[in-house]
C-alpha positions as CSV (number, residue, x, y, z in Angstrom):
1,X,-14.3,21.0,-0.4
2,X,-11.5,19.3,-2.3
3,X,-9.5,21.8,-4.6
4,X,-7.6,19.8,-6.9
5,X,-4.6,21.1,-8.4
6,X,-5.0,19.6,-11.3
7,X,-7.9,17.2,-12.4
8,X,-8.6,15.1,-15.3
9,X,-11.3,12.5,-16.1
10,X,-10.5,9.4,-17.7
11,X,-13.4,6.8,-18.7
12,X,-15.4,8.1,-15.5
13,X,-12.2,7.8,-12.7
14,X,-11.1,11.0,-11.8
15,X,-7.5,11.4,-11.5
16,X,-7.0,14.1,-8.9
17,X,-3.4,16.0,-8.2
18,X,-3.8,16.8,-4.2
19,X,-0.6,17.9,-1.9
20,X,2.1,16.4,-4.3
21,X,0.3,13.1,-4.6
22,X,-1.9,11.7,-6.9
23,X,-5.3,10.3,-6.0
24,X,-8.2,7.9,-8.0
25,X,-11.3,8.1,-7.2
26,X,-14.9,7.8,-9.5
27,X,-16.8,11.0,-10.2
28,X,-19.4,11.0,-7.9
29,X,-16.8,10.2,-5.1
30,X,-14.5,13.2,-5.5
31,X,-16.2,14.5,-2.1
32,X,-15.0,11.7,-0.1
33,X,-12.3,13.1,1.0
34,X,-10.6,13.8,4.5
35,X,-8.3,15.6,6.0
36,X,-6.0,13.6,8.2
37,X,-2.2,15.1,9.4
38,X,-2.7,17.7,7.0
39,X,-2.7,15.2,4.6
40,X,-5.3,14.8,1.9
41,X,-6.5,11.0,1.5
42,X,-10.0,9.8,0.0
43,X,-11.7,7.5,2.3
44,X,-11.1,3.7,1.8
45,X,-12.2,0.2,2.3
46,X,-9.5,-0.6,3.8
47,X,-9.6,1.3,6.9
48,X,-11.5,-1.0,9.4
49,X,-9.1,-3.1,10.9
50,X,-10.4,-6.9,11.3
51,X,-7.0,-8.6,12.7
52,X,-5.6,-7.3,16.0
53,X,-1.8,-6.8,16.8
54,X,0.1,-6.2,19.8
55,X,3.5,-6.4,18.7
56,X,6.3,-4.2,17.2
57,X,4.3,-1.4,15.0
58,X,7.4,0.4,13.5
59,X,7.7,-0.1,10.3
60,X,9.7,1.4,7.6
61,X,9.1,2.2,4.2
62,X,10.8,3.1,1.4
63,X,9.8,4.5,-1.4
64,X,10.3,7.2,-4.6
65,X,10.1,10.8,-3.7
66,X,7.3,11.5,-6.3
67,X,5.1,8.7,-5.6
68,X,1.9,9.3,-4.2
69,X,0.0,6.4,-4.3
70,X,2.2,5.1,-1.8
71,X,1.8,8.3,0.2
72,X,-1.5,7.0,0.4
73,X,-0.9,3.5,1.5
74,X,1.4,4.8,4.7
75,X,-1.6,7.0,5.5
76,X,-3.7,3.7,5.6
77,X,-0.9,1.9,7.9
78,X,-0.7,4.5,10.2
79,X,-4.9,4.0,10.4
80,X,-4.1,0.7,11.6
81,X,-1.4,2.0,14.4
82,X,1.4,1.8,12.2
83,X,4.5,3.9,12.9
84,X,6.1,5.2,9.9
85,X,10.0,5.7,9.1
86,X,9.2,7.2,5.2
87,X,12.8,7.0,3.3
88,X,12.5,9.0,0.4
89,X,14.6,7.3,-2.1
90,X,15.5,7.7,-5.9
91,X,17.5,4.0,-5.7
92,X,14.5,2.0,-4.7
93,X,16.0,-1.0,-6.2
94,X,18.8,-1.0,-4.3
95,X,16.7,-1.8,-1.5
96,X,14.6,-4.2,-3.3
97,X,18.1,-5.9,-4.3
98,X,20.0,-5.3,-0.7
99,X,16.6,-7.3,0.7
100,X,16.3,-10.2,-1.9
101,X,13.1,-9.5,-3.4
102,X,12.7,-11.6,-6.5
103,X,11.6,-9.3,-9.1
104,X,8.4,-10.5,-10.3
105,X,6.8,-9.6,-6.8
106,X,8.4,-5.8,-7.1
107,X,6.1,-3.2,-6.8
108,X,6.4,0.5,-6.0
109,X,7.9,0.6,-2.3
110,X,9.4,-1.2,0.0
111,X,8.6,-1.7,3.7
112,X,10.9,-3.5,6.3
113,X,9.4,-4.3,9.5
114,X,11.2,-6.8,12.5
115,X,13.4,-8.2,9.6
116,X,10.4,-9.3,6.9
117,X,10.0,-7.0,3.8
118,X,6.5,-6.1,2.8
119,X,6.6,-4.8,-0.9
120,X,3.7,-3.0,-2.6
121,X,-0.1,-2.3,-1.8
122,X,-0.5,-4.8,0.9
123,X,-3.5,-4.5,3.3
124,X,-2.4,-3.6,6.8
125,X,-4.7,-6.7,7.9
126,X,-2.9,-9.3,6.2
127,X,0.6,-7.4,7.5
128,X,-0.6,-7.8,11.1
129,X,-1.8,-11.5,10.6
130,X,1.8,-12.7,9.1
131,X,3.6,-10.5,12.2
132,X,1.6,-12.7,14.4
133,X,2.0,-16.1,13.1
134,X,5.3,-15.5,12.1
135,X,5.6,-18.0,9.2
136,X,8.8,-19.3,8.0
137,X,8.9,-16.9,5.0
138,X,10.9,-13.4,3.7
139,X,7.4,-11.3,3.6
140,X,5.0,-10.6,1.8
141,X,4.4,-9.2,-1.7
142,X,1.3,-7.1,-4.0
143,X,3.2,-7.7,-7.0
144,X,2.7,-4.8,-9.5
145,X,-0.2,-2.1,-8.4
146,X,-3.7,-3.6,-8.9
147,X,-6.6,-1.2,-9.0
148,X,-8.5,-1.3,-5.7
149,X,-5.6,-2.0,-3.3
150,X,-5.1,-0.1,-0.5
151,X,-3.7,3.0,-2.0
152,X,-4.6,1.8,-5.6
153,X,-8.4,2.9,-5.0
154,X,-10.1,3.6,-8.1
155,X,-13.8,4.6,-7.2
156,X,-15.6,1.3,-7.9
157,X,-13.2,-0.1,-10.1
158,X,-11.2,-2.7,-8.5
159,X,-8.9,-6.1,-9.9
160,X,-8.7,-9.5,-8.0
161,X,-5.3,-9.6,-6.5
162,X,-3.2,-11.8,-4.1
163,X,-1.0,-11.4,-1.1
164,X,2.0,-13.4,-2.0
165,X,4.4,-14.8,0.8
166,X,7.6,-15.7,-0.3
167,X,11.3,-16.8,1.1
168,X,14.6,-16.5,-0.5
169,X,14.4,-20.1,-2.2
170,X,12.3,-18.0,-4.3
171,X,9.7,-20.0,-3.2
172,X,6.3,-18.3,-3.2
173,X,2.2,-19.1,-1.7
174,X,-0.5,-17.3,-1.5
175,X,-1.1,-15.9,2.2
176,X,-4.3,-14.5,1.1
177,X,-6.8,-14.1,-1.8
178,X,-8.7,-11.1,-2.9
179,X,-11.1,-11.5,-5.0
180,X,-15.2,-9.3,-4.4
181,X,-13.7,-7.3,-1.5
């Protein structure tokens, strides 16, 4: 049974406060929740992975010490094999800066893995297809925190959103389009 440390309902999305984090999820979901490394996560889309990946799985993220919603996206990385280096940070734009990410694709944290930067809510799938073809670009960006990304889950409610790559000719495409997911 989830005991909430703090719980408040706003236009029928539960906004729950869980193990320092913060969690969204509708009403009638507030059950779906597991316990994983002592770590309380609600259940997600996201989890099933569809793209395999054999190569390096260390990854590292940084991110703001109160931030939980990306608490929750590592959680959903490390369901996809994901090894997790979680750098606790207050000067997360120094590492956005130190790694040239243009600032309209910023978003909460910040994840380095074999030399690409992966910034915000991306879905571990797409992070495993770029690995593998290896495209000439920086990364990959989630620009902002959409509703219904992975760690941005919001019960039912959930906003298109695209997986941007980018390079540091600021040039940027989308790798992958989310629209009815």
């Amino acid at each position: 049974m989830l005991k909430p440390s703090l719980l408040t309902i706003i236009a029928g999305v539960a906004i729950v406060t869980v193990a320092g984090g913060i969690y969204l999820t509708n009403q009638n979901n507030a059950e779906s929740v597991s316990n994983t490394n002592n770590n309380t996560v609600l259940a997600s889309v996201w989890n099933n992975p569809t793209e395999s990946y054999s190569g390096n799985k260390n990854i590292t993220v940084y991110r703001s010490p109160s931030c939980g919603c990306c608490g929750i996206w590592i959680e959903h990385m490390k369901k996809h094999g994901f090894q997790i280096t979680d750098i606790k940070t207050d000067d997360i734009e120094a590492i956005k800066q130190q790694h040239n990410l243009p600032q309209n694709l910023a978003s909460c944290h910040t994840a380095i893995i074999d030399g690409y930067v992966m910034e915000g809510h991306i879905p571990a799938d797409d992070i495993k297809r770029f690995l593998t073809q290896k495209p000439d670009f920086q990364g990959l960006a989630v620009p902002r925190m959409p509703l219904g990304t992975p760690g941005m889950e919001a019960g039912d409610r959930k906003q298109p959103f695209d997986v941007l790559a980018f390079n540091n000719s600021e040039d940027v495409e989308v790798f992958k389009h989310y629209e009815n997911y």
